[in-house]
N, C-alpha and C positions, 0 to 999 in steps of 0.2 A: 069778617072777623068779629067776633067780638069782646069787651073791654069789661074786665070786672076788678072795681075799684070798689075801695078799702079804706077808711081814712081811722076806724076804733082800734084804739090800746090801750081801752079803759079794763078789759077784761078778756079772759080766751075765751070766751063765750064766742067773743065775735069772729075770731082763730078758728073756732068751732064749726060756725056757723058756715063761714067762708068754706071752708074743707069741706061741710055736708054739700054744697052747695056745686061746687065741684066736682066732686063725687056723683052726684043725680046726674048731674049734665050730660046729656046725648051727644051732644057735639055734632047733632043729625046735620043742621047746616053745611057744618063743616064737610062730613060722610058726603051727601048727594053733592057736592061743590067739587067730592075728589081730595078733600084735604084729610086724611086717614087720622092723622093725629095730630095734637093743638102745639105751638109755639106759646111759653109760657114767658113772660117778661115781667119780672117783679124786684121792686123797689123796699128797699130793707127789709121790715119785719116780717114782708108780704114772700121775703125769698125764703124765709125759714117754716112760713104756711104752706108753701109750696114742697121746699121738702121734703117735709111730714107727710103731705099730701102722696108723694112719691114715693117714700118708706112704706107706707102703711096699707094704701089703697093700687096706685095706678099707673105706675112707671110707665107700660106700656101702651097710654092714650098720651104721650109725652113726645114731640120728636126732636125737641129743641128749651133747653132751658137756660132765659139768660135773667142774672141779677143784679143789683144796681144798689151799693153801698151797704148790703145785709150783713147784719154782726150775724158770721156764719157760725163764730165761737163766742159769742155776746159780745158784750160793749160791759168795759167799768165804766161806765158813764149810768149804765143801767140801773146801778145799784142805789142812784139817787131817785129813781122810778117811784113814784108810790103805790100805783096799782101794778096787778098781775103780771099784765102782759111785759111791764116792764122787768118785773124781777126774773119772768121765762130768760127775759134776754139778757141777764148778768153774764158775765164774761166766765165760762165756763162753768154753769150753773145745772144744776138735776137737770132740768128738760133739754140743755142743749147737749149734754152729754149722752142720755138717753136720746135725743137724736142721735148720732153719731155712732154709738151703738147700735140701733137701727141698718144703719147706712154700714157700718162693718161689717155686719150678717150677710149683707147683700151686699156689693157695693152699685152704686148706680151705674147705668151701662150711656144712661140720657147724655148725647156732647152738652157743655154746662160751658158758659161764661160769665165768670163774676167780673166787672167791671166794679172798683172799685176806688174812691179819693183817698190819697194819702195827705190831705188837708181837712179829712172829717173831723165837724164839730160834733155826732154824736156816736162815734162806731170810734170805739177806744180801746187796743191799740189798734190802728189801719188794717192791721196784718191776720185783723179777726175776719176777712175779708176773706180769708184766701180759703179756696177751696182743694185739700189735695189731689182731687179727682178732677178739676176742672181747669181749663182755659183760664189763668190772672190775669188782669190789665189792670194794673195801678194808672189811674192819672193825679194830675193836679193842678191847682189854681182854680180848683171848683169845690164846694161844700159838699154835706151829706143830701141835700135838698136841691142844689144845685147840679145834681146830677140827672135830674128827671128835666132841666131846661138846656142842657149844656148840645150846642149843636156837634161839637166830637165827638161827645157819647154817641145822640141820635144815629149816627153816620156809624161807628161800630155796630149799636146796635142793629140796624136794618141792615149792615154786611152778614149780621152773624144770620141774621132770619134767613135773609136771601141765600145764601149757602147750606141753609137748613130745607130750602123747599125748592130751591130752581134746581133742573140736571146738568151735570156736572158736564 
């Protein structure tokens, strides 16, 4: 497998970037390995790059897409953002609603699990979380950051992979 990690929201340049980046990818590995299509696991901002990504370009190199505390419908917490990528993620703001738009044209067909804290410090209200079309799992007693260490998540998350790639 492999792992592409994200830590800028200084600007969507880097949103940009990520997407081009994703998009070139052969995933040839994957192909001669037998793995047809990628399992996509992404952590907030990184779940609404992936969207985009899936709106725009390539639902169908997708077999499985699971997210982890993403203001699906932003965050008022955003709005004290000072760069870009923050104000993309206001809580119902232009880019997330033209996502959304996007995704109404089509709607995604990808199984989708947003795991998500109802004790987030930066995804404000929790319930930005929720994806109509997807699988919710609220937990708690874990943070917005706290969910990329939490061993429950972990343990959902590799049910939801394994259910995405073993026969049934």
């Amino acid at each position: 497998f492999r792992i592409l990690y994200n830590a800028t929201y200084i600007d969507r340049g880097a949103s940009e970037a990520i997407l081009r980046s994703l998009t070139d990818a052969s995933f040839q590995d994957g192909l001669v390995a037998g793995v047809p299509k990628v399992i996509v696991v992404a952590h907030s901002m990184g779940g609404l790059v992936a969207r985009a990504y899936m709106a725009q370009v390539a639902e169908n190199r997708i077999a499985r897409f699971i997210t982890l505390g993403a203001p699906h419908h932003g965050s008022r917490i955003a709005a004290l953002g000072l760069f870009e990528c923050a104000q993309q993620m206001r809580y119902q703001s232009p880019w997330i609603e033209m996502l959304e738009d996007m995704e109404a044209a089509s709607a995604p067909e990808v199984p989708t699990l947003s795991i998500y804290t109802l004790n987030d410090d930066l995804v404000y209200p929790p319930e930005s979380s929720v994806l109509e079309w997807a699988e919710n799992v609220p937990v708690s007693a874990v943070g917005h950051v706290g969910l990329m260490f939490s061993e429950a998540v972990a343990n959902r998350v590799i049910a939801a992979i394994r259910k995405g790639v073993m026969p049934a």
